[in-house]
Structures are given as C-alpha cells and as structure tokens.
C-alpha positions as CSV (number, residue, x, y, z in Angstrom):
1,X,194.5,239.8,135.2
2,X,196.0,242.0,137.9
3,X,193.5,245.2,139.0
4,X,192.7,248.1,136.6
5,X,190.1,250.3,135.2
6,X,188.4,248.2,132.2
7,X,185.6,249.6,129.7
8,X,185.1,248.3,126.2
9,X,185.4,251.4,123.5
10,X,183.7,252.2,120.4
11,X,185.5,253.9,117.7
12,X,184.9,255.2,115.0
13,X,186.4,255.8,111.5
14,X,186.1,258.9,109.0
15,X,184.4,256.2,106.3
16,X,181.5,255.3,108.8
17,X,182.6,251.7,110.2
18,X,183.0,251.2,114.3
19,X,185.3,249.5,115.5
20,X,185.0,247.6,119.2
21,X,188.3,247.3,121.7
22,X,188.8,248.0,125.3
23,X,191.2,250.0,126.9
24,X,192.8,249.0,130.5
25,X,193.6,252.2,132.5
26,X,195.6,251.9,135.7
27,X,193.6,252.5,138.7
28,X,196.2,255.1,139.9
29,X,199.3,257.0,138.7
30,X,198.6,257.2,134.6
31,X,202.6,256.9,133.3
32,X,201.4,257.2,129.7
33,X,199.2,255.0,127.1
34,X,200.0,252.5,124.4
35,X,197.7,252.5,121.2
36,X,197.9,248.6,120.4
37,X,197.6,248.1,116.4
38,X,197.6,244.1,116.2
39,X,198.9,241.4,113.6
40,X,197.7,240.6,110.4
41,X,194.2,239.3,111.0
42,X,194.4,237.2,107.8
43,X,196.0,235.2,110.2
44,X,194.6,235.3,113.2
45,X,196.0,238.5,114.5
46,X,193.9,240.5,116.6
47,X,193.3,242.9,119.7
48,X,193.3,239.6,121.7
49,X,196.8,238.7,120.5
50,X,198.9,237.4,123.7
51,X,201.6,240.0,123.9
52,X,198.7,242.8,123.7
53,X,196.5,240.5,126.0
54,X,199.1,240.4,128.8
55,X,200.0,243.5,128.9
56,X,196.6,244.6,129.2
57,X,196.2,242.4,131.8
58,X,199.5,243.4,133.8
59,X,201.3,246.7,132.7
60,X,198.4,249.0,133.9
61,X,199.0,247.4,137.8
62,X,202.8,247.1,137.4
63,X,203.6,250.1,135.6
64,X,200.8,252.8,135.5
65,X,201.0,252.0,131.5
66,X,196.8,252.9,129.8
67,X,196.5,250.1,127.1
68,X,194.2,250.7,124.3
69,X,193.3,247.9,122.2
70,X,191.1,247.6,119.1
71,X,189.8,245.0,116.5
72,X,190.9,246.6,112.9
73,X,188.1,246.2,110.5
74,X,186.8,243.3,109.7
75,X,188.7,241.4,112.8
76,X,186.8,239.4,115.1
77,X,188.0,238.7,118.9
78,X,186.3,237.5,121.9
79,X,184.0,240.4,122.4
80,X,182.8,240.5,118.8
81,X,183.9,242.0,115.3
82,X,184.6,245.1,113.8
83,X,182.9,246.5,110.9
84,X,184.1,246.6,107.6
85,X,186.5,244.2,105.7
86,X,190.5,243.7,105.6
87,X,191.6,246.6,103.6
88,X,195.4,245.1,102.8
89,X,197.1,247.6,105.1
90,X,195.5,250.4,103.2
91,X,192.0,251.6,104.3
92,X,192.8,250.6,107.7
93,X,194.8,254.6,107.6
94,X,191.5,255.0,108.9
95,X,191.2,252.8,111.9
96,X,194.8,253.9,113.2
97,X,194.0,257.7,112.5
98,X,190.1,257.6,114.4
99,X,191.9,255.3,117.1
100,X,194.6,258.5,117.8
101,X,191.8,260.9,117.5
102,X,189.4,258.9,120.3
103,X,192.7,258.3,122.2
104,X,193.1,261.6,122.7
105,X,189.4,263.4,122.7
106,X,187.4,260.3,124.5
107,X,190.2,258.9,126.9
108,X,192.2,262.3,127.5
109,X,195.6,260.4,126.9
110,X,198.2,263.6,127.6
111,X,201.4,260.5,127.0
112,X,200.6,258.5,123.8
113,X,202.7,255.6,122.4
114,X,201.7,253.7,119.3
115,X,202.8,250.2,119.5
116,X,202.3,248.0,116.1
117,X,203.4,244.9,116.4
118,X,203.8,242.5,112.5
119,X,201.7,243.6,110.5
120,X,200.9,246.9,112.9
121,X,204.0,247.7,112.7
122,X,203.4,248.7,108.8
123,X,200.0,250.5,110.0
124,X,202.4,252.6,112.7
125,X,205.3,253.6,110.3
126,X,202.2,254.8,107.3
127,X,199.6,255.9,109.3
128,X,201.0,257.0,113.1
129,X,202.2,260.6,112.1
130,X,199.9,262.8,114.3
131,X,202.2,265.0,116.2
132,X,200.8,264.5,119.5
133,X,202.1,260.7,119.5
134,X,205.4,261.1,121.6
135,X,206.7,258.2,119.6
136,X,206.5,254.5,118.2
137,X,207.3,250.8,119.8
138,X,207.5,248.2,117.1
139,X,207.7,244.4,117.8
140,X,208.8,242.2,114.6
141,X,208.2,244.9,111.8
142,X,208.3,242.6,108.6
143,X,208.6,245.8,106.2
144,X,205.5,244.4,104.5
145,X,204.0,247.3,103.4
146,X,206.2,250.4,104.4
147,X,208.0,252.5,101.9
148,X,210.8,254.1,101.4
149,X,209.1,257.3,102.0
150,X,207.7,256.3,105.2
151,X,210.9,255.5,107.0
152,X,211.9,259.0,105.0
153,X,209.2,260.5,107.2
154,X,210.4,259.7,110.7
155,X,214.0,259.9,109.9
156,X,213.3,263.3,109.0
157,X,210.2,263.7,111.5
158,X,213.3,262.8,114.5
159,X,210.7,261.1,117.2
160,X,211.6,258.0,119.3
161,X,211.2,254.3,117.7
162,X,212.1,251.5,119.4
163,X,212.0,248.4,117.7
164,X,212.4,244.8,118.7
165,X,213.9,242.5,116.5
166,X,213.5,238.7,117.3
167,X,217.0,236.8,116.5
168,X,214.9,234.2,114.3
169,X,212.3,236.3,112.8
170,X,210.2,234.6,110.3
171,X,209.9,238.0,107.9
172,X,212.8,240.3,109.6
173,X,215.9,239.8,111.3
174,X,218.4,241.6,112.8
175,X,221.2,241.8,110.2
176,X,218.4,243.0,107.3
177,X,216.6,245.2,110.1
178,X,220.0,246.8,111.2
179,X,220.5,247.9,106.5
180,X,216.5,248.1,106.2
181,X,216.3,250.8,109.2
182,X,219.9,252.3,108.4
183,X,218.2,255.6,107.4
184,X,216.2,256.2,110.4
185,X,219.0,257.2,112.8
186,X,217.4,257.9,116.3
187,X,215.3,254.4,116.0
188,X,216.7,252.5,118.9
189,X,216.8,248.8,117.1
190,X,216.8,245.8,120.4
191,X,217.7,242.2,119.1
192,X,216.5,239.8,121.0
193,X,218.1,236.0,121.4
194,X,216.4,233.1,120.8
195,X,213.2,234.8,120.5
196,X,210.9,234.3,117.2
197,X,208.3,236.6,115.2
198,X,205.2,235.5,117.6
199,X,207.0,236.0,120.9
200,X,205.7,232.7,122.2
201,X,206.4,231.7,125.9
202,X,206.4,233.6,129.5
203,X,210.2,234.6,128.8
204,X,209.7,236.6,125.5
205,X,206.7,237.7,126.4
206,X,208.5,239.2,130.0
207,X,211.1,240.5,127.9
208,X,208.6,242.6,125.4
209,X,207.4,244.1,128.7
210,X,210.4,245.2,130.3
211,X,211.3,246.7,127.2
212,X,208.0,248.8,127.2
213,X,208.0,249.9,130.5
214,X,211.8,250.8,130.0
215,X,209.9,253.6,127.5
216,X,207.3,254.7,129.1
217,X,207.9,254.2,133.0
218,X,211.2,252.7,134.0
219,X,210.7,253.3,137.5
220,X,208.6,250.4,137.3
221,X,211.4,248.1,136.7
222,X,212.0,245.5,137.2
223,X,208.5,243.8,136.8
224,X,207.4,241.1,139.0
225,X,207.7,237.6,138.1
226,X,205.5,236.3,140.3
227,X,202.2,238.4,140.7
C-alpha cells in the first residue's frame, strides 16, 4: 500500500439505503478519479476485488489517479456491508447514479472515469450516462445485462470507452466483443493474451494498470515494478 489520502465514504442512494466504500486520493497532483463499480457479488465480487484493491493501493502514488470504491447493495467486504439486497443489475441504477452524484458534490472530482469491471461493466453501460463522466473503462464486459439500446446510447452519446478484453474470457472474448461492440465506433476495444476474465496474477493485473493510466495520466508511464 504505497502513500495516499484514505477516508472511508458513505453514500447514499435516492431509495434510502447507504452504502460504505473508501476512496484513495493521491497526496499530490489529482490526474483524475476512477468510480470503481465491482463484480457480481453473487459471487464474491466486491469493492475489495484485487484489481480494484491494487489500484487503490498503488495508482494514487504512481499516477495521481483518485480511486473511489463502494460495496453495491447488499455486498459485504472487509470494512462491513451495504444496505439493501442484490437487485439483479436493476435497482443497483441507484448505487451507480448516488455514487456519481457524491463523486462529484462530496469529493469535488472535476476528471471522472467510471470503471466497471464484469458485472460493473453492465451497471456502467445502463446506468453511467451523467454528462459530467469524461468517459468509461470496462474490464471483461460479459454483455449480461446491457441492451441493445444501451450500446445505442454511447454510440450515439460519442464519449471515450476503453475496454479490455481478456483472450480467454469466461463470458466474452475478443472475436464476439469485436461483432457485440461493432456499433459503438469510438470504443477503443484492447485484447489482451493469455489473460482470463478474473485477471489473476501480478502480470495481468500490471497490465490493467498501465492501460488505466494510459487514460487518465500517461505521463506516469511506465509504472514501477518494483515499489
């Protein structure tokens, strides 16, 4: 856990739940901030999730990169649970929506990113329309829940997606991504070798960093590998 300004966060929604989370805020120079919205916490996905975990702990010291993290409803991490109850990817259109609002009004983001990663990837591409968000960062979008009409809106809509699409993808990979995505034109779409749906080990998870800070700050680059 390199240096940074920590504080857990209290959010809350438009149908009366609060949600915990934390946000990391670099101690200096503020590039821009990431919204995290975590996997499915069905199964097991949360704001503790590794990828969101370690960039917490790193990005804000090695890139300037504000990471705000949050337990959905009804998920449990390390520093407690959420109100509320899995709402199937639908009620949670309020989590993401109060999460932009206290991004913005509580933390004073003036850069905001929303980065979904599985099943937040569906929660981005529905619910992440406020026009203040510069733009969206998916990692493994399974197309769970997203409709037609939602990748109608940001084609139309014309703001920046990158997505990363693992080369052995449980849900997604990058042949269906590259027809599933075809009507989105500006979506920057990143396959990745050798790398799977959960991004497990220090490589993938390096790589899913780089290609964040390439976003947000790529003056930063390259990161450190040794810290």
């Amino acid at each position: 856990m390199l240096p940074a300004n920590r504080r857990p966060i209290r959010i809350h929604t438009a149908d009366g739940l609060n949600l915990i989370g934390e946000v990391a805020t670099p101690i200096g120079v503020r590039n821009g901030s990431i919204l995290a919205l975590h996997p499915l916490p069905t199964a097991g996905g949360m704001m503790d999730s590794h990828i969101y975990k370690k960039a917490s702990n790193r990005l804000p010291a090695m890139a300037g990169i504000e990471i705000i993290r949050f337990n959905s409803r009804g998920t449990t991490s390390e520093v407690g649970t959420s109100e509320g109850s899995f709402g199937e990817g639908v009620t949670e259109k309020f989590d993401v929506e109060a999460a932009i609002e206290f991004s913005f009004n509580e933390l004073g983001v003036e850069k905001l990113w929303v980065m979904g990663w599985s099943f937040g990837t569906d929660l981005a591409l529905k619910f992440a329309r406020d026009p203040r968000v510069i733009g969206l960062i998916l990692l493994s979008p399974p197309l769970r829940t997203s409709e037609l009409s939602d990748l109608e809106f940001w084609a139309k809509d014309g703001r920046p997606i990158t997505a990363l699409i693992p080369e052995f993808d449980d849900y997604l990979q990058p042949a269906a991504a590259a027809k599933a995505f075809e009507i989105v034109s500006q979506i920057d779409l990143i396959n990745v070798d050798e790398a799977k749906h959960l991004w497990v080990g220090e490589p993938a998870v390096y790589r899913v960093l780089s290609e964040i800070t390439k976003i947000i700050a790529p003056e930063s680059l390259p990161l450190p590998t040794q810290f």
